[in-house]
ROTOR-721112 format. One line per field, with one value per atom (N, C-alpha, C, CB): residue number from 1; residue in one letter; chain; atom name; y negated, z negated, x negated. Coordinates in steps of 0.001 Angstrom, whole numbers, plus 500000, padded with zeros to 6 digits. Glycine has a CB too. Layout:
REM ROTOR-721112
num: [NUM,...]
residuo: [a,...]
cadena: [A,...]
atomo: [CA,...]
Y: [Y,...]
Z: [Z,...]
X: [X,...]
END
This chain:
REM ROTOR-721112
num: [1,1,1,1,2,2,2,2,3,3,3,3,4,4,4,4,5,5,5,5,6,6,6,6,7,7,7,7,8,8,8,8,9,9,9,9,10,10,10,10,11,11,11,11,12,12,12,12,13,13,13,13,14,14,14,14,15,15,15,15,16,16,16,16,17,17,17,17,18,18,18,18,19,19,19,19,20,20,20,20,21,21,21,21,22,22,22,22,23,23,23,23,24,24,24,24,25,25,25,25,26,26,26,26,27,27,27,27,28,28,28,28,29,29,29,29,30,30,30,30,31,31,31,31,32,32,32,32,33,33,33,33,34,34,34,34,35,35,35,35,36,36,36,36,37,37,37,37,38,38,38,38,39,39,39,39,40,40,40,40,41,41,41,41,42,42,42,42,43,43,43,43,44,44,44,44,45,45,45,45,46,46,46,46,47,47,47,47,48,48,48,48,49,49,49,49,50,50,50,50,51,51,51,51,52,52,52,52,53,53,53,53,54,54,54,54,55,55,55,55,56,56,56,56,57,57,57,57,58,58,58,58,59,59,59,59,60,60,60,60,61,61,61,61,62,62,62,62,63,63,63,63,64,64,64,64,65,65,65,65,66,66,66,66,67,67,67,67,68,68,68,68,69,69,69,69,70,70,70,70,71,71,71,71,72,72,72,72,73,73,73,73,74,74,74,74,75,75,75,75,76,76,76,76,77,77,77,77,78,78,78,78,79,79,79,79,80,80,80,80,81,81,81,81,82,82,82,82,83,83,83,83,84,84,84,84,85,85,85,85,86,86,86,86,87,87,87,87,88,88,88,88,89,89,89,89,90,90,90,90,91,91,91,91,92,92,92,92,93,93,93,93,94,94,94,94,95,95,95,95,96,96,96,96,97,97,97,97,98,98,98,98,99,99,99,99,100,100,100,100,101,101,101,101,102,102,102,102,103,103,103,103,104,104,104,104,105,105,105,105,106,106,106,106,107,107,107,107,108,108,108,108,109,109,109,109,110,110,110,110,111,111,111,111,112,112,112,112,113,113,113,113,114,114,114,114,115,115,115,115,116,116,116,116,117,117,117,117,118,118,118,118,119,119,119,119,120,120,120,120,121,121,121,121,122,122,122,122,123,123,123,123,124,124,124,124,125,125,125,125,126,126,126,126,127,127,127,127,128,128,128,128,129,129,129,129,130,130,130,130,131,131,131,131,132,132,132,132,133,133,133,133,134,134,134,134,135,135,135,135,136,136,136,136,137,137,137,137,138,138,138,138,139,139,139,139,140,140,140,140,141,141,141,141,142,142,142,142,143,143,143,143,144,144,144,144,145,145,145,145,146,146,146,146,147,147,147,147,148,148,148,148,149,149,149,149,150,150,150,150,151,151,151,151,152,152,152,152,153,153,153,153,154,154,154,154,155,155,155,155,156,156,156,156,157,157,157,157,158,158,158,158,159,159,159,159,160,160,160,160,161,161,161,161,162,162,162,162,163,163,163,163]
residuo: [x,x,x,x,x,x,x,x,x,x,x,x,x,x,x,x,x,x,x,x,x,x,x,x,x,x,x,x,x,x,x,x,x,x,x,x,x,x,x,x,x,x,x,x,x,x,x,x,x,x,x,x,x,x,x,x,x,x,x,x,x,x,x,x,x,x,x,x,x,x,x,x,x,x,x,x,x,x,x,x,x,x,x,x,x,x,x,x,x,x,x,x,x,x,x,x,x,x,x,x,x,x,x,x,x,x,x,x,x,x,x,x,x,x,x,x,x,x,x,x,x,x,x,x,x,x,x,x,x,x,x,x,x,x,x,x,x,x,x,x,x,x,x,x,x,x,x,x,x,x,x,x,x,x,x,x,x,x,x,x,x,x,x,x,x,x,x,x,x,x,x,x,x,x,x,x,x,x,x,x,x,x,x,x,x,x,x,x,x,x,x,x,x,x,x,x,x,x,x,x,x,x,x,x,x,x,x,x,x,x,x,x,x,x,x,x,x,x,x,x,x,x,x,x,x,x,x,x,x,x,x,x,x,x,x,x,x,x,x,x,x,x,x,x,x,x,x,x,x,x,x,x,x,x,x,x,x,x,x,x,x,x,x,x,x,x,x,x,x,x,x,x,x,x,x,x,x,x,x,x,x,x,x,x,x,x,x,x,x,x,x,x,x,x,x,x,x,x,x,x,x,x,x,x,x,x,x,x,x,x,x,x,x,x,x,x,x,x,x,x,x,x,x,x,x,x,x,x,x,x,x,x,x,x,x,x,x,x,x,x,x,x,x,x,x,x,x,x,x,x,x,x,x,x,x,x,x,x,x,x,x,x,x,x,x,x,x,x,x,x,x,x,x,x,x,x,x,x,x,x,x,x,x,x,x,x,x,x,x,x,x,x,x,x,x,x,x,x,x,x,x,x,x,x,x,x,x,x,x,x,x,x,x,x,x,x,x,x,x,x,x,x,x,x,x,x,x,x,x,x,x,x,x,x,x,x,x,x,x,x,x,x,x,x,x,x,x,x,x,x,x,x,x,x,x,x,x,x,x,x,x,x,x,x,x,x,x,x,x,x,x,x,x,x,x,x,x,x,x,x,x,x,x,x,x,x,x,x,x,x,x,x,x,x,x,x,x,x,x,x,x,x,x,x,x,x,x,x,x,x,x,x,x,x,x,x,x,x,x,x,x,x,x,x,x,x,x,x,x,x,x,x,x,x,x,x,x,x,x,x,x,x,x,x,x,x,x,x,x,x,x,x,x,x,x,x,x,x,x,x,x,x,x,x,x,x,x,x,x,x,x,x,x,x,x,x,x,x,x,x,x,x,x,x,x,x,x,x,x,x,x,x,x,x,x,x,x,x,x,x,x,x,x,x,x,x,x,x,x,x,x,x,x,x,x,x,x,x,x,x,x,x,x,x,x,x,x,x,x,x,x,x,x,x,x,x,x,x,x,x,x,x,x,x,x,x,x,x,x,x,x,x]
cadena: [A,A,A,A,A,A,A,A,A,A,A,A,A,A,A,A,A,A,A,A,A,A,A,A,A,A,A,A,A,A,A,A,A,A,A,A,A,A,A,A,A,A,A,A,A,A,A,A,A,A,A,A,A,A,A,A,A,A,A,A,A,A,A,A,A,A,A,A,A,A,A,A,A,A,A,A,A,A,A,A,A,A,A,A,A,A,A,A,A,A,A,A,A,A,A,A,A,A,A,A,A,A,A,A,A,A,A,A,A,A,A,A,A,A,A,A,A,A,A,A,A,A,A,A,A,A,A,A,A,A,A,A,A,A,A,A,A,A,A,A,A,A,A,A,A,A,A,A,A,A,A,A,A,A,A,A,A,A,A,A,A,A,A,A,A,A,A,A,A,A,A,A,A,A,A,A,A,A,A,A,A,A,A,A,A,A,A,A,A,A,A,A,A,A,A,A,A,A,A,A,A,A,A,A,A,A,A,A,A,A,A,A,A,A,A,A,A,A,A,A,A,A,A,A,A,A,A,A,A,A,A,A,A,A,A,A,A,A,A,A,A,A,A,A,A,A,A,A,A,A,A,A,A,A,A,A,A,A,A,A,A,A,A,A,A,A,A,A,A,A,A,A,A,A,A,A,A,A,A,A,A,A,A,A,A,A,A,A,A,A,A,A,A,A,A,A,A,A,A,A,A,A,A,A,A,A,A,A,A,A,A,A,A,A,A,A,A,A,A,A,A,A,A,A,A,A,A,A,A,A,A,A,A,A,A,A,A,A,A,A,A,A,A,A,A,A,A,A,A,A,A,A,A,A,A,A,A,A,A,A,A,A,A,A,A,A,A,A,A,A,A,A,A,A,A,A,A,A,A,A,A,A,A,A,A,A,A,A,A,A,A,A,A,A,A,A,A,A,A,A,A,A,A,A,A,A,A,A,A,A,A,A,A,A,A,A,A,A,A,A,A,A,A,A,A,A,A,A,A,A,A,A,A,A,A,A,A,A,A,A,A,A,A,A,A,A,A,A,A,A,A,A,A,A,A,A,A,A,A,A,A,A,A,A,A,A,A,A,A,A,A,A,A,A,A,A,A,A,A,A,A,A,A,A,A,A,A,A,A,A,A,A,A,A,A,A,A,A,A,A,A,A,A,A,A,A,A,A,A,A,A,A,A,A,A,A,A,A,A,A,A,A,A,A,A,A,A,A,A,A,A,A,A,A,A,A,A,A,A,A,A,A,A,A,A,A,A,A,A,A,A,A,A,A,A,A,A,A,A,A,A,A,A,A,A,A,A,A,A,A,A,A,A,A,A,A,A,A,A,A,A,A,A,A,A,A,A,A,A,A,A,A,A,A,A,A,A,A,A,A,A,A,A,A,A,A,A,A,A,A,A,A,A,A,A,A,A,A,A,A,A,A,A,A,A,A,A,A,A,A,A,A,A,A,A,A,A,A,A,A,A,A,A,A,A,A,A,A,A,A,A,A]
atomo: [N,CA,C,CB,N,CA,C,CB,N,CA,C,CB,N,CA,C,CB,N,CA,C,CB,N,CA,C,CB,N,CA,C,CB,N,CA,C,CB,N,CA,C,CB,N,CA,C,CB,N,CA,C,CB,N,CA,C,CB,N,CA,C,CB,N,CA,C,CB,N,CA,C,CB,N,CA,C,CB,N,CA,C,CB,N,CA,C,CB,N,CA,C,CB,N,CA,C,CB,N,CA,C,CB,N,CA,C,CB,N,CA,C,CB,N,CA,C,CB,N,CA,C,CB,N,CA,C,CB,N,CA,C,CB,N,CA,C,CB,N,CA,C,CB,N,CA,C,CB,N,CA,C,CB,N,CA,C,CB,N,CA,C,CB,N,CA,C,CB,N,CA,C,CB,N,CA,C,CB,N,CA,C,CB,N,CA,C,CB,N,CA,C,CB,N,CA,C,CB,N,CA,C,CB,N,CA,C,CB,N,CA,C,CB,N,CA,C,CB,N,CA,C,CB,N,CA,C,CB,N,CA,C,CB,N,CA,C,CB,N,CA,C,CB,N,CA,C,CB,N,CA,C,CB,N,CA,C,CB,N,CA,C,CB,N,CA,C,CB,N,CA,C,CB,N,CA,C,CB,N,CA,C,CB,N,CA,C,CB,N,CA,C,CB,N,CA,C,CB,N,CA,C,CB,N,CA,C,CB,N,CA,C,CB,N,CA,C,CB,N,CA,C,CB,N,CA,C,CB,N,CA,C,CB,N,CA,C,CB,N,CA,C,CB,N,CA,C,CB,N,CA,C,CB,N,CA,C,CB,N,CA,C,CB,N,CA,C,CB,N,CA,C,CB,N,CA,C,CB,N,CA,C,CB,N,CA,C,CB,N,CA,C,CB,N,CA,C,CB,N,CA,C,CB,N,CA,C,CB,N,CA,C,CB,N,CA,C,CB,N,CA,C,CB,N,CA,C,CB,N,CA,C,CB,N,CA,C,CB,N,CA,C,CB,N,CA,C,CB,N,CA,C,CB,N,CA,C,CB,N,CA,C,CB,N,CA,C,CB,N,CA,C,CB,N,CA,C,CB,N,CA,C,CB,N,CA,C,CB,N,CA,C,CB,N,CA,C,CB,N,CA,C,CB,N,CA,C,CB,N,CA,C,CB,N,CA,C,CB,N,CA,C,CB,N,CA,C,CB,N,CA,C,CB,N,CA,C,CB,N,CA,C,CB,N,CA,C,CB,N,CA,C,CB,N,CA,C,CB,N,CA,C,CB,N,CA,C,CB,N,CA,C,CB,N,CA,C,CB,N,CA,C,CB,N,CA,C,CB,N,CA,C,CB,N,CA,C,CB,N,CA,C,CB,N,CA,C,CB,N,CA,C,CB,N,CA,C,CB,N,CA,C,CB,N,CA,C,CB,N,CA,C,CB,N,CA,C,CB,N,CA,C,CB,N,CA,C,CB,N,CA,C,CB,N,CA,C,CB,N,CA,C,CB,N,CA,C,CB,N,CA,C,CB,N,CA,C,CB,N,CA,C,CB,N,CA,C,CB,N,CA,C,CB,N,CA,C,CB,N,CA,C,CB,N,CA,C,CB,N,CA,C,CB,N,CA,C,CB,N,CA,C,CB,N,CA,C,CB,N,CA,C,CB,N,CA,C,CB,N,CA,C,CB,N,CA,C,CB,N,CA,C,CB,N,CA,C,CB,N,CA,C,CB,N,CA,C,CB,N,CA,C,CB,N,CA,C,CB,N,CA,C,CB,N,CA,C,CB,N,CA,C,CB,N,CA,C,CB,N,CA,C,CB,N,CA,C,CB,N,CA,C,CB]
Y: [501205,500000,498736,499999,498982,497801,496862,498071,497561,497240,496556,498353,496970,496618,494886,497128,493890,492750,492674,491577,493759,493713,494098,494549,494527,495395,494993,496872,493970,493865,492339,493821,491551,490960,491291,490838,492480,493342,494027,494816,494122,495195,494115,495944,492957,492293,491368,490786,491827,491504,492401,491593,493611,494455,495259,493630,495733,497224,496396,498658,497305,496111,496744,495916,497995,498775,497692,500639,497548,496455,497758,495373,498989,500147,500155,501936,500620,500257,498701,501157,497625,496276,496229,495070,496863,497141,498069,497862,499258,499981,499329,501100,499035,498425,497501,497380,496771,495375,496097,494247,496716,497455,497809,498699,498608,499125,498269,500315,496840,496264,496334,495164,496659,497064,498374,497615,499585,500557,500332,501097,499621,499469,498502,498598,497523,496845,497706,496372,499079,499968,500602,500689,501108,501623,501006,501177,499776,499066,498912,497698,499070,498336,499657,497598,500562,502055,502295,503535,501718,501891,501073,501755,499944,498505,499136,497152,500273,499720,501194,498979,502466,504161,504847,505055,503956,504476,504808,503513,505475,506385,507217,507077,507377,508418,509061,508070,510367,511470,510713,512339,510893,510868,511737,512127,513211,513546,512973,514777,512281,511816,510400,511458,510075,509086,508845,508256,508346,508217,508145,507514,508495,508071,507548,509281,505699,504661,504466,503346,505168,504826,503816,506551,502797,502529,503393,500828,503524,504230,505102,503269,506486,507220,507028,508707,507316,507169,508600,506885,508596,509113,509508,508323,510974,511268,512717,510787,512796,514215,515741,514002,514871,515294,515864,514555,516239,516738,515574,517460,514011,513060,512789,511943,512863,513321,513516,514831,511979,512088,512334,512772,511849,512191,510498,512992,509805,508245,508185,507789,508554,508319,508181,509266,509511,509584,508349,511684,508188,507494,505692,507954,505537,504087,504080,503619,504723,504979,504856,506694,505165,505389,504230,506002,503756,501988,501059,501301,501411,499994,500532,499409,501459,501591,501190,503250,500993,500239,498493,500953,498549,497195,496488,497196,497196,497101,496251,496601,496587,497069,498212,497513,499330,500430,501055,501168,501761,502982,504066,502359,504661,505996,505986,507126,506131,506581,507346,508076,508230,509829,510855,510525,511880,513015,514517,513284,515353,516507,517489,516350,518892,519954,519545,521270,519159,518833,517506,518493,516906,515856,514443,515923,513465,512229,511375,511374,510617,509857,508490,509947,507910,506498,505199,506517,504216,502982,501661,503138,500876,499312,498807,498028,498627,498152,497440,497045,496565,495839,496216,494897,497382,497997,499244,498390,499244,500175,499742,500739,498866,498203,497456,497088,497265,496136,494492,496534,493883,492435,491786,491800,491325,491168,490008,491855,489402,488135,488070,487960,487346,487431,486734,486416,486994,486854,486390,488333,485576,484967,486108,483700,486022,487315,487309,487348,486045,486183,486496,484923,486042,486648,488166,485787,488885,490179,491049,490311,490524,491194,490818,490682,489981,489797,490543,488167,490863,491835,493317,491827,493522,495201,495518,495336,494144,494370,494874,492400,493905,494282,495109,493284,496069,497351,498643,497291,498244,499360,499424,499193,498385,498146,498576,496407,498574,499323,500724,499082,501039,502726,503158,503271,502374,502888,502379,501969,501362,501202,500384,502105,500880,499942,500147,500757,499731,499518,498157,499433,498614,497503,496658,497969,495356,494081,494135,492529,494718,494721,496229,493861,496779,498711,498385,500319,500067,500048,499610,501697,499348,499172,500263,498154,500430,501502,501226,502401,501937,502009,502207,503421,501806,501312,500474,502041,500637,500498,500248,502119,499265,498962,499946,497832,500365,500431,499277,500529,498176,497171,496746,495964,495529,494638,492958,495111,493141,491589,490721,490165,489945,489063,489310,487253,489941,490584,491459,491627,491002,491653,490678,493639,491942,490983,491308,491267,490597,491164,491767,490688,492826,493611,494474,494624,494315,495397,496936,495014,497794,499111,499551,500265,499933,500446,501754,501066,501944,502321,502849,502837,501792,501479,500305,500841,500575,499592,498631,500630,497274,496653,495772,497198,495020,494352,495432,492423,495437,495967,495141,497203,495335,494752,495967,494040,495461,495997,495613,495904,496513,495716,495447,496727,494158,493376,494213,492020,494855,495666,496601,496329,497383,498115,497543,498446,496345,495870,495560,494003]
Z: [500000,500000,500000,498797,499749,499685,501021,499238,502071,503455,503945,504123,503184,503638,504200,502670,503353,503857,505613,502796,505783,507093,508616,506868,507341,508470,508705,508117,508004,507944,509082,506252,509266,510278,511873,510012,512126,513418,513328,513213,511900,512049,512742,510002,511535,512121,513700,510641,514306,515717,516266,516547,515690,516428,517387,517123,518117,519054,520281,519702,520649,521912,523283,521775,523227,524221,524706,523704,525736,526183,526353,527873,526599,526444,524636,526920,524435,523020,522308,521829,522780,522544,523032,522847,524615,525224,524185,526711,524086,522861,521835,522187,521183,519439,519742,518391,521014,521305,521759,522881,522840,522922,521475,523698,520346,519357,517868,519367,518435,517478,516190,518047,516660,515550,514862,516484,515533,514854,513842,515491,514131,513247,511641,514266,512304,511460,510205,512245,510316,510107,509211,511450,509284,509121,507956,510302,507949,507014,505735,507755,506225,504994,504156,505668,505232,504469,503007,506115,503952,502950,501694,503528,502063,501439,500282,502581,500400,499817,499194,500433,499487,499070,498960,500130,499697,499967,498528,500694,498431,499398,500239,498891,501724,502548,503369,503176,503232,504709,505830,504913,507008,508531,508498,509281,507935,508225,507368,508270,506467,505786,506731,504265,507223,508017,509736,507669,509393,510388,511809,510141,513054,513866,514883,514384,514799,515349,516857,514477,517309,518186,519419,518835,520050,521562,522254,522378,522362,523600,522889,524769,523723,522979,523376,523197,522617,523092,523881,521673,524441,525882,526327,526677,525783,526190,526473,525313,527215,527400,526609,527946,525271,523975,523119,523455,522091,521005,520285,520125,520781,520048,520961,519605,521779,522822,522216,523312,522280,520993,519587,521143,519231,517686,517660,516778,517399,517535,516039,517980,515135,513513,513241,512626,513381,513086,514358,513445,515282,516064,515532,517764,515160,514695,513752,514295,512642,511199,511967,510225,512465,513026,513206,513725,514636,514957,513465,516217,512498,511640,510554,510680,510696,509349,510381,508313,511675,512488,512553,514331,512422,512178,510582,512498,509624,508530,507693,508512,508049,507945,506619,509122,506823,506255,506520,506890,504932,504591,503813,503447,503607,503641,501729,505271,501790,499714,499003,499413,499672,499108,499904,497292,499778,500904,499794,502026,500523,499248,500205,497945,499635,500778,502140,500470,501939,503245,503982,502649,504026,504763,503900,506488,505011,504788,503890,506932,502678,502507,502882,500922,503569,503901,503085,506048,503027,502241,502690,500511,502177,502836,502293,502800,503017,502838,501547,504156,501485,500221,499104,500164,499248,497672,497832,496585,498871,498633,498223,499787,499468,499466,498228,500946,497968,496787,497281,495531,496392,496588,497048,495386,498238,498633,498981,499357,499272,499769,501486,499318,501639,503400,504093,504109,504685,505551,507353,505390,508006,509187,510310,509212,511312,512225,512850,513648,512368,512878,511868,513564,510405,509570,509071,508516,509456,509571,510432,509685,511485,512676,512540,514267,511665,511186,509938,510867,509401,507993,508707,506916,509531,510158,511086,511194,511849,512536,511265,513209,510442,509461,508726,508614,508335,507859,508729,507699,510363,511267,511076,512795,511422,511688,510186,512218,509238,507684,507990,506086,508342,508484,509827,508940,510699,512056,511734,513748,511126,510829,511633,510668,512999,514085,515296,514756,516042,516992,518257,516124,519572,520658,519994,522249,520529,520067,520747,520588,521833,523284,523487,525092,522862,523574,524885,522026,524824,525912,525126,526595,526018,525693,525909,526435,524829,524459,523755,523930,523626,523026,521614,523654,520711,519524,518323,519304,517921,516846,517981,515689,518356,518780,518565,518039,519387,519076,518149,520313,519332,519260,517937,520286,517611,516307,516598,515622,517590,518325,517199,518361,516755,516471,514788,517050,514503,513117,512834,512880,511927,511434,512659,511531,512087,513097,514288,512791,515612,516331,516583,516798,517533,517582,518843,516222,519227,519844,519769,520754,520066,519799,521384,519324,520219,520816,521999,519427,523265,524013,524583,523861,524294,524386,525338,522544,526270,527411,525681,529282,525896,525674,524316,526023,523742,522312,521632,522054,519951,519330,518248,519121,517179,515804,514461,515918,514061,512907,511571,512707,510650,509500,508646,508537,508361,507324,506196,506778,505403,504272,504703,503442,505926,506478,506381,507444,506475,507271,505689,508766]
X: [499184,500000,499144,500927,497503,496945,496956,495668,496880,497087,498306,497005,499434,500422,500789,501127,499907,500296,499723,499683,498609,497890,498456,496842,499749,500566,501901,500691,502465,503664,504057,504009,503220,502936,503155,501911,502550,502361,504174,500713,504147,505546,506946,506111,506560,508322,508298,509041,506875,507130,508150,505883,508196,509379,508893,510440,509426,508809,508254,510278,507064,506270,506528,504259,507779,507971,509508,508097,509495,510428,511715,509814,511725,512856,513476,511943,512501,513379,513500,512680,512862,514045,514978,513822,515302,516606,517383,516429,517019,518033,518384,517522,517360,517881,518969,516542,518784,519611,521221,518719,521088,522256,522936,521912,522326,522809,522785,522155,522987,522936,524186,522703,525045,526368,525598,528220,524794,524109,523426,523428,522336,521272,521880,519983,523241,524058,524505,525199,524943,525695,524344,526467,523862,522251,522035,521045,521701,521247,522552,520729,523544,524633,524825,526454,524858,524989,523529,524689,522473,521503,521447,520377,521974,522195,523137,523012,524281,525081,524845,526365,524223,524287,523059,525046,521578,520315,520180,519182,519086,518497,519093,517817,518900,519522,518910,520395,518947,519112,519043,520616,518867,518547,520520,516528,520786,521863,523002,521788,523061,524068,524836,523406,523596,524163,524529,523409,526213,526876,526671,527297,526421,525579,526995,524332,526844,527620,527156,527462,526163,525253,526660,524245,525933,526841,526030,526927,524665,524091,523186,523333,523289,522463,520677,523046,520101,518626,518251,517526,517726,517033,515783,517117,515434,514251,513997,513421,512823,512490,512115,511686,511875,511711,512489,511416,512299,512947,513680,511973,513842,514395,515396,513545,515836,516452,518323,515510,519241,520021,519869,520642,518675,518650,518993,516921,519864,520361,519895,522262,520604,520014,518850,520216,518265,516639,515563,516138,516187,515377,515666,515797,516649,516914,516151,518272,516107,515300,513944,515586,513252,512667,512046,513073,512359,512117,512252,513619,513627,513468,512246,515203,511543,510664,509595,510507,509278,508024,508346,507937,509822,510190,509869,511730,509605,509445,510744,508157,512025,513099,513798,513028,513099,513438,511915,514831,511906,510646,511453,509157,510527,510868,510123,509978,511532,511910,510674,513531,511653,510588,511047,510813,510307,510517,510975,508669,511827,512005,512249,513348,512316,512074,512525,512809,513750,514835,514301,516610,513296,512657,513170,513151,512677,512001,514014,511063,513833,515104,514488,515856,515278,514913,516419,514814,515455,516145,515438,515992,516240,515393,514347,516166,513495,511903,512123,511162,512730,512511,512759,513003,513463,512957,512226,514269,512044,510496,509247,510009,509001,507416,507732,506823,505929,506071,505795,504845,506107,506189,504963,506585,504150,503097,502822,502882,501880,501440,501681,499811,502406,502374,500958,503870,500497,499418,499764,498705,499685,499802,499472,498863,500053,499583,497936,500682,497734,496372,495141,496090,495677,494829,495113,494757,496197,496387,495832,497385,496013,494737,493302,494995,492883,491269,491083,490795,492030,491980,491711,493716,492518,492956,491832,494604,491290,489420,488317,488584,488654,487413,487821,486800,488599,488986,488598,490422,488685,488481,487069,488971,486346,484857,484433,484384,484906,484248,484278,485261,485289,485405,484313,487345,484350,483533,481848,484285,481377,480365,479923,479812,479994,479237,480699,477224,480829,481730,481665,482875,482202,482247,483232,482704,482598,483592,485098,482853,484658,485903,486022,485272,487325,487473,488553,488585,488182,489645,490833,490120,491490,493013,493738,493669,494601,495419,496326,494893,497409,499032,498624,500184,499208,499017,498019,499215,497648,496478,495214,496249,494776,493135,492246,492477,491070,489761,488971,489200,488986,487870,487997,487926,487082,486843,486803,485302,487241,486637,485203,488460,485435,484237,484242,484460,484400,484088,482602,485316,481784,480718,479574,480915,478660,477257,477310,475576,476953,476211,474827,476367,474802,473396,473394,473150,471744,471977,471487,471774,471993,471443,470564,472891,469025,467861,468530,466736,468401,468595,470089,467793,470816,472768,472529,473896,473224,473672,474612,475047,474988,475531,475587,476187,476603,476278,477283,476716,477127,477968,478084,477751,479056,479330,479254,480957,478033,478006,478875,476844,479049,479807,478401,481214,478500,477570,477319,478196,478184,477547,476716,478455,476088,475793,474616,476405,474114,472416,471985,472267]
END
């Protein structure tokens, strides 16, 4: 949970897949429904709750009409709804705010300079610039030192506690 202010920034941007802003938006009476149920009975099941869906969600997968579990789903990336506690029968979900604890909000840009210099602690050394990829970064952009490594094409960023 210490992370959490690092993350909650990135979260209430909302889904960066322009298909599911189309869904959630379509199912906005759903997710309405979702929340009041939790608001008003959470902790809950994925099966206790009603599935209001207008459109079902759509995939090749095993989520494939799961409308409940997939809304739960999106609002706990929305930071919306987390997940209670879990008991044989899977995950109970309820609204973020009385899950998470009470945190300092952090600006989206000092959240993504917190979440660089957290990656670059764990990786040690890392490119300033990775590939680009679907979720969570490689890179570190301008965090830690620059350097270069003895027979490595290119610059890298070390983390400062390291030198």
């Amino acid at each position: 949970m210490s992370d959490l202010p690092l993350f909650l920034p990135l979260m209430r941007g909302g889904p960066q897949s322009a298909a599911v802003r189309d869904w959630l938006s379509t199912n906005d009476p759903f997710r309405r429904d979702i929340l009041g149920r939790l608001r008003d009975d959470g902790p809950l099941r994925p099966v206790d709750i009603e599935d209001t869906s207008v459109q079902s969600w759509r995939s090749t997968g095993w989520t494939n009409d799961r409308n409940v579990l997939q809304m739960l789903e999106i609002l706990t990336e929305c930071g919306e709804v987390a997940v209670d506690h879990r008991d044989a029968k899977g995950r109970w979900f309820d609204l973020a705010e009385r899950v998470y604890p009470a945190v300092a909000s952090a600006t989206a840009d000092e959240a993504a300079r917190g979440r660089a210099e957290r990656r670059l602690s764990a990786l040690g050394i890392a490119r300033r610039k990775g590939v680009a990829q679907p979720g969570e970064p490689v890179d570190v952009g301008d965090v830690g030192v620059d350097v270069l490594v003895e027979g490595v094409d290119g610059r890298w960023r070390v983390d400062r506690a390291l030198l």
